[in-house]
N, C-alpha and C positions, 0 to 999 in steps of 0.2 A: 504493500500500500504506500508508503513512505521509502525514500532511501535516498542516501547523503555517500556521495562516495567523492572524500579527500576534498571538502567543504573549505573553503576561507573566507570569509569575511570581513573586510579590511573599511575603514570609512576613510573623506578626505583625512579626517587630523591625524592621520597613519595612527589609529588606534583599530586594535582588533578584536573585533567584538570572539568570531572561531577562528580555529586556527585546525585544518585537517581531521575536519569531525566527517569519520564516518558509521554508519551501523543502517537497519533493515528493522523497519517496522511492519511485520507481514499482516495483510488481510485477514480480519475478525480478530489482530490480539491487541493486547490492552498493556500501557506501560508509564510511567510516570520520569519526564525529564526534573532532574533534582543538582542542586546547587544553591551556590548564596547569593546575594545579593549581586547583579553586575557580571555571575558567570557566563553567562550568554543563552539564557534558556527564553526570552522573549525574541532574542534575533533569532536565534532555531524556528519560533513560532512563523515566524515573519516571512519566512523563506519559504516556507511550506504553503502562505496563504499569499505568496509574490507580492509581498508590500514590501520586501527588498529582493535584490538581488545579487546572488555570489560573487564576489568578487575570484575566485577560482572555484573549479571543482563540479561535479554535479548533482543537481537536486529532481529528485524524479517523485511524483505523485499519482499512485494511479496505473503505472504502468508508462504514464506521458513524462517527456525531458522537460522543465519549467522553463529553462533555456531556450527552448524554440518554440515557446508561448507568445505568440504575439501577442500586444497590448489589449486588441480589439477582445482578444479571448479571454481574459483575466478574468472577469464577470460571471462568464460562463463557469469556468474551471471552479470559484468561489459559489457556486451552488451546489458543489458537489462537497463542500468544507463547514461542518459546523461550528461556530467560532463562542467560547463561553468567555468572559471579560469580569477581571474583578472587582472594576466597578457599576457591574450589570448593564451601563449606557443604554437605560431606558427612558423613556419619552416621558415625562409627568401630566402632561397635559392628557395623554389618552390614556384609554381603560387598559387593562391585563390582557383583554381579547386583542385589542390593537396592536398592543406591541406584539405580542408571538404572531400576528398575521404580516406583521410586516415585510418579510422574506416572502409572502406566497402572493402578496398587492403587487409589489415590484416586478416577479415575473412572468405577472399576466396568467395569475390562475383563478378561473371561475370561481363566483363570490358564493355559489353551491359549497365548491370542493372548498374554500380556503373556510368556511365556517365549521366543515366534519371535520378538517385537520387539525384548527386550532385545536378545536375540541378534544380528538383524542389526544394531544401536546399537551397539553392541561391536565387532565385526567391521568397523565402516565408521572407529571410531576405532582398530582394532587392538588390542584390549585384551579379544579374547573369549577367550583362552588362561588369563584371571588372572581371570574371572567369580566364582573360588569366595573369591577371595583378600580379606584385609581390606586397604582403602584406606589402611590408615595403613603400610602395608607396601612400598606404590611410590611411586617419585617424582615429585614436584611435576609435573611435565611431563604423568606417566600422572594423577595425580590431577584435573588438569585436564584431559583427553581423557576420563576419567570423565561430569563435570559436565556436558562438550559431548553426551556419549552421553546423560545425562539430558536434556538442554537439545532433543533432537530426537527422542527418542524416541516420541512422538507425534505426530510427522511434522506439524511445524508449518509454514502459508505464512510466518512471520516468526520471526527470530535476532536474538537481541540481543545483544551483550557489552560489560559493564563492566569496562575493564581486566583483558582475560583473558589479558594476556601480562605482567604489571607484577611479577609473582614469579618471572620464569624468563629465563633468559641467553638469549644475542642465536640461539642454535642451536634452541633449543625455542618459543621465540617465533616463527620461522618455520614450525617444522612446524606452530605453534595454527595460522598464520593460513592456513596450504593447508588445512588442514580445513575449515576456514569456506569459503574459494574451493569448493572442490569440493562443500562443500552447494551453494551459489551457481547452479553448472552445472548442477547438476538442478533446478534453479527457484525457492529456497528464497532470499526476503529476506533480506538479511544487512546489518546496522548495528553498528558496532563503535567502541563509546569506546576511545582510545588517547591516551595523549602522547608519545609515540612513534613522533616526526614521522617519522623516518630508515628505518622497519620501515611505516609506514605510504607513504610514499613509495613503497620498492620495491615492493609490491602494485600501483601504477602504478592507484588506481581511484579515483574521487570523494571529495573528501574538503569536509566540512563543518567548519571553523573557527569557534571561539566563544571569545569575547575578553570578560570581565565582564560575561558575560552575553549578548552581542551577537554575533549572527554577523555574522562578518568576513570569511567566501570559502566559496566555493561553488563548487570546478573540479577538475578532473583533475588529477593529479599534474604534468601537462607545464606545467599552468593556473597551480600554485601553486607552482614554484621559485623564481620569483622574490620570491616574498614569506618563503621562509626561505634568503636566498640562493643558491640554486641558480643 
């Protein structure tokens, strides 16, 4: 689904965000990029959704080179990527139903089909009872099971999340991340930025380490205890 072979990403101030990151994220698995603050796990994100681009090496999505993406296709390619954000970037002015429709208004899909989809999108994050309701009215936890309802509402083969547990207590941080598992189980790629070694741990699944830039491991949670003491 994903794959990064000998990845660099350089900006002008010659600072490097990666530096020869490669690894294979295969169709239907689930894995968690991890690091600290500044190691390069938002530009990783960014590459994979072409809001940058490598400065060497390549990034394939899909089975397609991101490299011979034209511009005009970007858009396209981004409805095949569910994108979760942690600070949810939802619309205040409209209701819970509006925002998770708003990926399915854009590309012109009947107001029949975009009202069953929200719906089931809602109902899979629990949050179809408060449809009519405005967003800034529940909390951080439902505001973020919002996002995710948008983030799949178009029933994407890939999930992405950039710290989508990084504003919420150690209780709702778990339910985000069964969310995601349970896309997971119905086949649905899932990639998850976290530093949040201890919640990424318990999920007990692959986790991707990136240290200034450099991946530093690449194993299952049994794989990397010992490298955060465990």
């Amino acid at each position: 689904m994903i794959e990064f072979e000998r990845v660099t990403k350089r900006y002008a101030d010659h600072s490097v965000a990666l530096h020869d990151v490669s690894f294979a994220l295969e169709r239907g698995e689930m894995a968690f990029l991890t690091g600290h603050s500044g190691a390069g796990k938002s530009t990783l994100l960014k590459l994979i959704m072409l809001m940058e681009r490598p400065s060497s090496g390549r990034v394939q999505v899909g089975g397609q080179p991101l490299d011979r993406t034209p511009r005009r296709r970007i858009p396209y390619l981004r409805r095949h990527i569910g994108v979760v954000f942690q600070d949810h970037q939802l619309l205040f002015d409209r209701t819970v139903f509006d925002n998770v429709a708003m990926p399915l208004e854009v590309t012109g899909v009947p107001p029949r089909d975009v009202a069953r989809r929200v719906r089931a999108a809602l109902d899979k994050v629990g949050l179809l009872s408060k449809e009519r309701m405005n967003p800034v009215r529940l909390s951080g936890g439902e505001q973020q099971r919002i996002g995710i309802a948008r983030a799949v509402v178009n029933k994407p083969p890939l999930l992405l999340a950039d710290e989508p547990t990084g504003n919420l207590d150690p209780a709702l941080s778990a339910e985000i991340m069964d969310l995601f598992r349970e896309f997971n189980r119905v086949g649905v790629s899932v990639l998850v930025a976290s530093h949040d070694i201890s919640l990424v741990q318990a999920m007990g699944c692959r986790m991707l380490t990136l240290s200034e830039g450099r991946l530093t491991g690449d194993g299952s949670h049994s794989q990397m205890r010992g490298a955060y003491g465990g």
